[in-house]
C-alpha positions, 0 to 999 in steps of 0.5 A, a space after each residue: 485317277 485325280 478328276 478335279 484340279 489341285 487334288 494331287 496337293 491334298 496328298 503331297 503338301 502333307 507329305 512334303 510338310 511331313 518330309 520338312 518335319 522329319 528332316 527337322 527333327 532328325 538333324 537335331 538329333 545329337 545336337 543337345 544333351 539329357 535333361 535332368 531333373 523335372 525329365 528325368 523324374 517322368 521316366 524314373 517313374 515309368 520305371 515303377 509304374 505297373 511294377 509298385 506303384 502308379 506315379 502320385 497323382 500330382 506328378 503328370 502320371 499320364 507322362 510315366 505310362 507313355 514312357 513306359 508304353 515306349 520303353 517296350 521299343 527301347 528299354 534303355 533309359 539313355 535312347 528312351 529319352 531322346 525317343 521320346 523326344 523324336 516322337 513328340 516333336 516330330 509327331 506335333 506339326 503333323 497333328 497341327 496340319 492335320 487339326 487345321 484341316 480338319 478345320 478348314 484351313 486352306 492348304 497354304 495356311 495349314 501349311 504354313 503354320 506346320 512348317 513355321 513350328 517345326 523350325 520354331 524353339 518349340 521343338 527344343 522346348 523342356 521339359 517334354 511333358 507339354 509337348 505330350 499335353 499338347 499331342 493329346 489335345 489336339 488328338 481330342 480335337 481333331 477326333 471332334 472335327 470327325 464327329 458331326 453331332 455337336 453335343 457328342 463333339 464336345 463331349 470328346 473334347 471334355 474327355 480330352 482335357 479330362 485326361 491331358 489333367 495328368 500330364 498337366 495338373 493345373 487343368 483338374 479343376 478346369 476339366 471338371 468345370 468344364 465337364 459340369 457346362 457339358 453335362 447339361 447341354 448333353 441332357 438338355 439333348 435328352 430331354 429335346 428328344 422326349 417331346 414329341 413322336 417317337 422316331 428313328 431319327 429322335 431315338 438315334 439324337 437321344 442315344 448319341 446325347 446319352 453318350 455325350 452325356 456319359 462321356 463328359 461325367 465318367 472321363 473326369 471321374 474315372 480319371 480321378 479314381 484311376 490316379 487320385 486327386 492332383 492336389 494333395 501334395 503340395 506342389 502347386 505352391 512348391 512351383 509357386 514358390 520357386 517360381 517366385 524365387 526365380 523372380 527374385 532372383 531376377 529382379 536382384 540380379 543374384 548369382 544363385 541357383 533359385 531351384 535348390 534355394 527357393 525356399 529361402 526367397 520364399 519364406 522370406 515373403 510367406 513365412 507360413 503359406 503352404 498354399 498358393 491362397 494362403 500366400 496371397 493372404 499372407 503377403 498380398 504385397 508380394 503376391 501382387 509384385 510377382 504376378 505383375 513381374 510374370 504378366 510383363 513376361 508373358 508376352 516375351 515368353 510367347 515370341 520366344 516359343 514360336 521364334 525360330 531356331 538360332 541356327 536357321 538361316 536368316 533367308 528362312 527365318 525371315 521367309 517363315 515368319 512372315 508367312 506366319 504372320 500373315 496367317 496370325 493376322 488373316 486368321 484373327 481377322 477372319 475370327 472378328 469379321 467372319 465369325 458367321 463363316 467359321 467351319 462348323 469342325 473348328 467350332 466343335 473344338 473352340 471351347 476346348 480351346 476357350 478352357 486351355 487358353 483361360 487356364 493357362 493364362 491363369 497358371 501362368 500368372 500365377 507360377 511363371 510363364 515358362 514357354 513349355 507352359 504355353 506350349 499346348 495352348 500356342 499349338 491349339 491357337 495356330 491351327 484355330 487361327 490357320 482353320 479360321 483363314 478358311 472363312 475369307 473369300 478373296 475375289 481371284 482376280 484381286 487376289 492374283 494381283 496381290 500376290 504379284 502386283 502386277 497390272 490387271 490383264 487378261 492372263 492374269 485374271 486367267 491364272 487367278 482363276 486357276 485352282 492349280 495357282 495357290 497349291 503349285 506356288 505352296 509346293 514350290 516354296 516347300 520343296 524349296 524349304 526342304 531342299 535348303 532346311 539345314 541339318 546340324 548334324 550335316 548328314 542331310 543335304 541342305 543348300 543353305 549353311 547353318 548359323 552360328 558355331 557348330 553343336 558340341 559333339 560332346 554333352 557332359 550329362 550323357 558323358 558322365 552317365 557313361 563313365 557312371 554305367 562303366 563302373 558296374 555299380 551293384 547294390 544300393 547306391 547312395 549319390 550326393 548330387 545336384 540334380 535328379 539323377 545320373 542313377 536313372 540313366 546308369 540304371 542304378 539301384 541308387 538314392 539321391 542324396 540332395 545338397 539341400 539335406 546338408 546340415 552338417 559339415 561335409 565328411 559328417 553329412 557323407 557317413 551320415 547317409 552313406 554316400 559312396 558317391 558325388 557328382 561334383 559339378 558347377 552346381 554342386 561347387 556353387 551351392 551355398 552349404 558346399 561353397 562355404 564348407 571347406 571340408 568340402 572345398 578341400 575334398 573336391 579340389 583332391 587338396 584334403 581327406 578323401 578317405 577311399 574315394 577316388 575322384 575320377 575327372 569325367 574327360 572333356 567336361 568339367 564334372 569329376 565322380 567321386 566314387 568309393 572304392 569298396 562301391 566299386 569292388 561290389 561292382 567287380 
């Protein structure tokens, strides 16, 4: 039996937030294609890790075993990918409701900004990687809200960033920075505890100041002794570099692929560099331009990640956002004005939070403000700024009248007065969300339309993938291609053979890494090397030699596999 008011909404707020997330992410399901590249390199190493090799230490191996631990569920490489995405994304708003309970915030305000994300471009935001340093995070923070020792609270939050360093490796140095300010706070419990009588109570704060001690200085450590140094391979500054190509690339308005051509722009300003110092020292010039062009970005980039979904109806879109905006607003005030007031819950993850934001903001500047790099940082700020809105104390009174601006009366101040107003007008608008969030697919009920065209029913990556499996390749399978790589999803025994290690022409560079197949595709037909190779013009257009490939048109996309016969005959 429910014996105080309003108690009924602490159990069905979070599952109507949970019944608009789920519709959410469900109705996107089929509306977007596989994502090649930085992904799919994650999941082709969870295939490796534990059978050869761990993933290299620099390339979010974190990530790999979470694949690996979801491929017991679903081995195929195909269905992994989008359940991976399923559990993500439908697994952050709840976790951001939760954090910012946990914290203080109001049921509306957590609410609120649960809601807004689920329908933001967040949950489209690639690669998924962020999503899954964002997910542990916001773990390692609300594990602090549940811990009422502050030096053991903070610990935790130390070892939550000690971890999420590999799924994200621009924290490394932080994490251990972090765990350095930690440490001698926890051993400054230790040495508090030894003046004085000895008591129950000074031995159980010496045991828990031991812990957090021993926490903070063993997750940095073992994490690095587990994986290895994220900084031995280079690939800050080859993000760095391409980064800085896509600027260029930008800024000159140049109809070329910066991803597979970096190194052109790139050396032009560091010749030399192979780090991101040396690049500054290199070419301070250049360095500063870049920065400068990433700083006027950052804030575009922000709106774009917590904007809404193109397709949601503008009635919805403008209904979420300003909501938003008024939590954004109220609870930054309350962070000015009543910091006094702050939950003690929302303190014990703040500095969490000061070290993710300080870090990002620093990478950012430096490579590039991708949206999937502000992710973490922008889920931990919404539910701080919506726990922050439990610090402000309106009169009922006043309050009522400015949510209906109506004149002072005596049932007005009786219905300000009532626990049950803020829930039950919270409970209405949700089920009204619900009941009109659109689904893409229209297989849930939705009372409102969706915006814009409908999705392609048709992804080309995957349709490509299944005309690939259908070929019953065995063996090893070398494939010239453009992105990394159809073989993971066709379950190949493959080795991608990249348009950037062509230095000769066509059919010399085919036998010399004995290509048996090309993915001809937009990317392919535009790289430079291949565009003005007209023995590979010839090839792809079925105009030339074509030795015995067969060049078979993917139906309904504009890809074509050109695939060796004899491949095919080991398939047989």
């Amino acid at each position: 039996m429910i014996r105080s008011r309003g108690a009924w909404a602490r159990w069905l707020v979070p599952a109507l937030v949970l019944l608009v997330t789920l519709k959410t992410t469900w109705g996107l399901l089929g509306t977007f294609d596989l994502g090649f590249d930085d992904e799919t390199i994650y999941l082709e190493a969870a295939h490796w890790a534990g059978k050869r090799f761990l993933p290299l230490a620099d390339s979010s191996p974190l990530y790999p075993l979470w694949y690996r631990a979801l491929s017991f569920v679903e081995p195929d490489p195909i269905r992994l990918y989008f359940l991976n995405w399923f559990v993500l994304t439908a697994a952050l708003p709840m976790l951001l409701y939760a954090l910012a309970r946990r914290s203080g915030a109001p049921l509306a305000a957590a609410a609120a900004v649960a809601v807004a994300w689920s329908m933001s471009t967040a949950v489209m935001t690639w690669p998924f990687v962020s999503k899954f340093a964002a997910l542990v995070l916001c773990l390692g923070a609300l594990a602090a809200t549940a811990i009422r020792d502050r030096r053991l609270a903070v610990a935790v939050t130390a070892a939550a960033l000690a971890v999420t360093a590999y799924a994200r490796a621009e924290l490394t140095v932080p994490s251990f920075v972090f765990a350095g300010a930690v440490a001698p706070y926890c051993l400054g419990g230790v040495v508090g505890t030894l003046r004085g009588p000895r008591t129950r109570a000074r031995c159980g704060q010496r045991s828990r100041a031991l812990l957090a001690l021993g926490i903070a200085v063993l997750a940095p450590l073992g994490a690095r002794r587990l994986f290895g140094d994220p900084h031995q391979g280079g690939r800050a500054f080859f993000a760095f570099g391409q980064h800085y190509a896509l600027n260029v690339v930008e800024d000159r308005r140049l109809a070329v692929d910066p991803w597979t051509l970096w190194d052109r722009f790139a050396r032009e300003a560091f010749p030399r560099a192979t780090t991101i110092g040396e690049a500054l020292q290199e070419n301070p010039a250049a360095f500063l331009w870049h920065l400068r062009r990433n700083l006027t970005r950052l804030p575009k980039a922000a709106e774009e990640l917590l904007a809404p979904l193109p397709f949601v109806p503008r009635p919805l879109e403008t209904l979420t956002g300003a909501v938003l905006d008024v939590v954004v607003i109220a609870g930054v005030c309350a962070l000015v004005l009543r910091a006094a007031r702050l939950d003690r819950r929302l303190a014990a993850w703040l500095p969490l939070l000061t070290v993710v934001g300080l870090t990002t903001i620093g990478s950012t500047l430096l490579v590039y403000p991708r949206e999937h790099y502000l992710l973490p940082l922008a889920c931990l700020v919404l539910a701080a700024l919506a726990a922050a809105c439990g610090g402000l104390r309106w009169p009922s009174e006043l309050r009522a009248r400015w949510w209906l601006g109506l004149p002072r009366s005596r049932w007005l101040s009786r219905l300000g007065r009532s626990a049950t107003l803020g829930p039950l007008a919270l409970v209405v608008a949700l089920v009204l969300v619900a009941a009109a969030l659109p689904a893409r697919r229209g297989g849930l009920p939705s009372l409102l339309a969706s915006r814009g065209p409908s999705p392609p029913r048709l992804h080309e990556n995957e349709r490509t993938v299944e005309l690939l499996r259908s070929f019953r390749l065995r063996g090893r399978v070398p494939i010239l291609e453009a992105d990394h790589s159809r073989g993971v999803y066709a379950e190949l025994d493959f080795v991608r053979v990249a348009q950037w290690e062509k230095a000769a022409p066509f059919w010399e560079f085919v036998h010399a890494h004995g290509v048996a197949v090309v993915a001809i595709t937009w990317r392919l037909r535009e790289d430079p090397r291949f565009r003005s190779d007209p023995e590979f013009l010839a090839f792809a257009d079925g105009t030339g030699e074509r030795e015995d490939f067969e060049l078979i048109p993917v139906p309904g996309t504009s890809v074509v596999l050109a695939v060796r016969k004899s491949a095919m005959a080991r398939g047989e």
